[in-house]
C-alpha positions in Angstrom: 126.1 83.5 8.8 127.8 84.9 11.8 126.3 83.9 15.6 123.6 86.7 16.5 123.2 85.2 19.8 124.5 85.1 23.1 125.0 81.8 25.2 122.4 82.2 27.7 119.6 83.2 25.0 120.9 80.0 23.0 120.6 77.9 25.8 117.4 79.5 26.5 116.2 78.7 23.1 117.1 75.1 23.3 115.8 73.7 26.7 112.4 76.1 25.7 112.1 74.0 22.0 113.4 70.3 23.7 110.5 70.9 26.4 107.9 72.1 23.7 108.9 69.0 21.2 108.7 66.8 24.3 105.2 67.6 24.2 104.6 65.1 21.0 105.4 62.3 23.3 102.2 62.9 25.6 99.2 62.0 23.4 97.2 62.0 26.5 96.0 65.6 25.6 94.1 66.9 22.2 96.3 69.3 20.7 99.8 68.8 22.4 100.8 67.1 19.6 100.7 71.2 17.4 101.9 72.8 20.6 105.1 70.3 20.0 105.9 71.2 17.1 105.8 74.5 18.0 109.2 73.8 19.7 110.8 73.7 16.4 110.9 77.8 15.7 113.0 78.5 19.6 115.2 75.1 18.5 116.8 75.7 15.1 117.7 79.2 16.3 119.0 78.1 19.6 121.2 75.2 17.7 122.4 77.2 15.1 122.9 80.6 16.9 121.6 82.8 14.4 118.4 84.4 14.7 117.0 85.7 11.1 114.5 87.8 13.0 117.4 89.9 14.9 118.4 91.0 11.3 114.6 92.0 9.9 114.5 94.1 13.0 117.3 96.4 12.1 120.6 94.5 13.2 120.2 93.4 16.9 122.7 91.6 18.0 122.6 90.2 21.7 126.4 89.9 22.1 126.5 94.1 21.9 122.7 95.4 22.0 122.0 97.3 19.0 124.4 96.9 15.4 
């Protein structure tokens, strides 16, 4: 699999999933706990740089717009 990402949308991705998954930490609120792991779908592509998604729409590719 070939990076489908640029740097700032991988960074993005990353500090959006560490701060949702953060969330399981704080019990002090009903339902944070699902809202965590919620975090996990921006993390994996944000680590990896590959973003199945950007393929099942037609190719786009953030390093040059549109494949």
């Amino acid at each position: 699999m070939r990076a489908n990402e640029e740097t700032l949308d991988r960074v993005i991705r990353v500090v959006l999933g560490v701060g949702l998954l953060s969330l399981l930490l704080v019990w002090s609120v009903p339902g944070w706990g699902l809202i965590g792991l919620v975090g996990l779908i921006p993390l994996i592509p944000g680590l990896t740089g590959y973003r199945l998604t950007y393929v099942l729409l037609g190719g786009i590719d953030t390093f040059r717009g549109i494949a």
